[in-house]
BADOFI-146705 format. One record per residue: x, z, y of N, C-alpha, C in turn; residue number from 1. Coordinates in steps of 0.1 Angstrom, whole numbers, plus 5000, padded with zeros to 4 digits. Each point is the difference from the previous one (the first is absolute). Example, Ala and Ser with C-alpha at 12.3 -4.5 7.8 and 13.67 -1.06 7.14 Angstrom:
SITE  n_u  n_w  n_v ca_u ca_w ca_v  c_u  c_w  c_v vexba
SITE 5132 5078 4943 4991 5000 5012 5009 5000 5012     1
SITE 4996 4993 5011 5009 5000 5011 4992 5008 5011     2
***
This chain:
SITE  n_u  n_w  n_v ca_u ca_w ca_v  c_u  c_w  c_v vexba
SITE 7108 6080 8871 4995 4987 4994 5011 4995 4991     1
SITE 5012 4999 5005 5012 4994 4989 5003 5014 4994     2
SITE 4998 5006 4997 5003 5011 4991 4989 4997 4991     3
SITE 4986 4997 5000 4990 5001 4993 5003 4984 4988     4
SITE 5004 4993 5008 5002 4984 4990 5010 5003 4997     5
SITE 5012 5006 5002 5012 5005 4995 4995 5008 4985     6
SITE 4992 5008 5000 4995 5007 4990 4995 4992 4993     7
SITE 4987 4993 5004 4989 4996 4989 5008 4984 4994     8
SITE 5012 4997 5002 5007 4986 4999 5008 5010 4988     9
SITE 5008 5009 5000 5002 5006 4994 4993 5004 4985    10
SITE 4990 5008 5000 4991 5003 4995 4999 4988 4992    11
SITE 4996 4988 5003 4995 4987 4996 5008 4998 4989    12
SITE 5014 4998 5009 5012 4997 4988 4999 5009 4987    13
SITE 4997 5008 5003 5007 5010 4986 4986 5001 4995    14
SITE 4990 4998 5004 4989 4993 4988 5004 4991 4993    15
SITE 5000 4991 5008 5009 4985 4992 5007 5007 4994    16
SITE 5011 5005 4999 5012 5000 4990 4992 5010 4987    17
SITE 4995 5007 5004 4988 5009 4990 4992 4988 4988    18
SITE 4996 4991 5008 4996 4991 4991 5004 4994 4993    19
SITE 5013 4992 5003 5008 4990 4998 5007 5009 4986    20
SITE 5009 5014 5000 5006 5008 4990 4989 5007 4991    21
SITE 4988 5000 5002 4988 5004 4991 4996 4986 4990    22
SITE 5000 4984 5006 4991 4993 4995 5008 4998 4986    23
SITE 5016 5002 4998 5007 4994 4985 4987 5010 4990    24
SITE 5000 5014 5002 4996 5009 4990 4984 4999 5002    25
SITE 4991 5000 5013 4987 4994 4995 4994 4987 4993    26
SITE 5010 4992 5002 4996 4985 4992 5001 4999 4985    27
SITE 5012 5010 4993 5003 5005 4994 4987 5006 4993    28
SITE 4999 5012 5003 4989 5010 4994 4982 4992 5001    29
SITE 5004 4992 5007 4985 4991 5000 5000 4993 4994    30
SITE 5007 4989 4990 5004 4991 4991 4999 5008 4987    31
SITE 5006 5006 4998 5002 5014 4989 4986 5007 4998    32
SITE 4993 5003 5010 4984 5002 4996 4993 4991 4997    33
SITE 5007 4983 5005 4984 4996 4997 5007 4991 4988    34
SITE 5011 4999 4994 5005 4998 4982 4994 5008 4997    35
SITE 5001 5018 5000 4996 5010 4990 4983 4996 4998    36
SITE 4997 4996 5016 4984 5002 5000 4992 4987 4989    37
SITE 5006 4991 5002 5002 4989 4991 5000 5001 4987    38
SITE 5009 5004 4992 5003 5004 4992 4992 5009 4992    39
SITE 4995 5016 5015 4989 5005 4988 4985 4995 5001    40
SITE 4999 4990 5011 4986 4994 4995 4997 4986 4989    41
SITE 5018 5001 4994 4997 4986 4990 5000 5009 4990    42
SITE 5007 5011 4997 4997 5008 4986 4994 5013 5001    43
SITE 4989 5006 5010 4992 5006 5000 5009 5009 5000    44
SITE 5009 5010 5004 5010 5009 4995 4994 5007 5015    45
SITE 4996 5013 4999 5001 5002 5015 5003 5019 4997    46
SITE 5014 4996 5001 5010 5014 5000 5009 5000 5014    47
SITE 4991 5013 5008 5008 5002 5011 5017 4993 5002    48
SITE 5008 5012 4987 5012 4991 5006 5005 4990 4997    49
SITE 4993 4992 4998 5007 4988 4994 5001 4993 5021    50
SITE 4990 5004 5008 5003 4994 5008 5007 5010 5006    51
SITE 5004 5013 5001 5009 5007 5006 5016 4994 4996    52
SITE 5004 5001 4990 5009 5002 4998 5007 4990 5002    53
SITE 4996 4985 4995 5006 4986 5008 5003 4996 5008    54
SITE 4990 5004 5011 4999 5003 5012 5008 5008 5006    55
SITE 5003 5007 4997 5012 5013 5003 5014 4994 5000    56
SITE 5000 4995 4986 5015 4995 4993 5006 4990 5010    57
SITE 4986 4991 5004 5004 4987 5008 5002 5004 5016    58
SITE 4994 5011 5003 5005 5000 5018 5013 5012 5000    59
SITE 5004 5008 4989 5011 5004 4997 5015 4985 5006    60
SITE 4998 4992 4984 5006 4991 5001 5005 4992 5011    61
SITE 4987 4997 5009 4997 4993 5010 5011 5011 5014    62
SITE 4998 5008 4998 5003 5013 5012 5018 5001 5001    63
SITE 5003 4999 4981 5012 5001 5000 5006 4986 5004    64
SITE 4994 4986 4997 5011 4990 5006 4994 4998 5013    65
SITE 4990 5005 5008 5007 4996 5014 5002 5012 5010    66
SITE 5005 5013 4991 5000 5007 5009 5013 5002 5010    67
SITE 5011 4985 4998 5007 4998 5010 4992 4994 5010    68
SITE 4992 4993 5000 5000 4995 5009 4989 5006 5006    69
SITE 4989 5006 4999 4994 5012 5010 5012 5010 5004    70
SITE 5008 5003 4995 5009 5011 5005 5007 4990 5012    71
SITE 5005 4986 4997 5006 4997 5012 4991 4993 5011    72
SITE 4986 5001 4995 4990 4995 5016 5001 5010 5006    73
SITE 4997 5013 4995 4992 5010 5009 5017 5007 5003    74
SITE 5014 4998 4997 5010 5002 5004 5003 4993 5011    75
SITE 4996 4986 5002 5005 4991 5008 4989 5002 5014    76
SITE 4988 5006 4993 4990 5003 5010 5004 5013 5014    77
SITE 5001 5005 4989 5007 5015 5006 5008 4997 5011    78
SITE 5012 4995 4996 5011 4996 5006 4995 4992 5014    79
SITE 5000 4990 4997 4998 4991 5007 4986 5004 5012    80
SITE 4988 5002 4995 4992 5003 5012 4996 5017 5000    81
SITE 5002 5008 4992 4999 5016 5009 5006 5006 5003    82
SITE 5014 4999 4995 5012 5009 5008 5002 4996 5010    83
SITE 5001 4986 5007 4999 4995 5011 4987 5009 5010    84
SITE 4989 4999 4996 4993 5012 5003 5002 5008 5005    85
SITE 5008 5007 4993 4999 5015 4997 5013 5008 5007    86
SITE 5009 4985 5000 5015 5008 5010 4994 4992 5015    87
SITE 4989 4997 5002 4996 4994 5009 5002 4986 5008    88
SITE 5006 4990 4990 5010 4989 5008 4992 4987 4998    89
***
């Protein structure tokens, strides 16, 4: 039984952190679709990449300034609740 909430409390957390280091770059790429989508329903323009490529450029952008800080959640994750896990303590 405490191995099973041990797991699924686990499990829980690193969804959460899944979310939490995903939401900078989907908020991003959703905002960025709906300017492009904006934009091509005010000038009728409707060229695939115009919404590729913006879109692209912006969760690039997005990826590169916070990819310290997903690197140090899912570092601090690590650390802190699976190796304890995993050396058993």
């Amino acid at each position: 039984m405490l191995d099973e909430v041990l797991f699924f409390d686990t499990l829980r957390e690193g969804l959460w952190i899944a979310v939490i280091i995903s939401f900078p770059i989907l908020t991003v790429a959703l905002l960025a679709g709906l300017i492009v989508g904006l934009f091509q329903a005010l000038t009728s323009i409707q060229e695939m990449t115009l919404t590729f490529v913006p879109k692209l450029a912006a969760i690039i952008a997005v990826f590169w300034l916070s990819m310290g800080f997903m690197t140090q959640t899912l570092v601090t994750f690590f650390q802190d609740r699976l190796v304890p896990l995993i050396i058993g303590g």
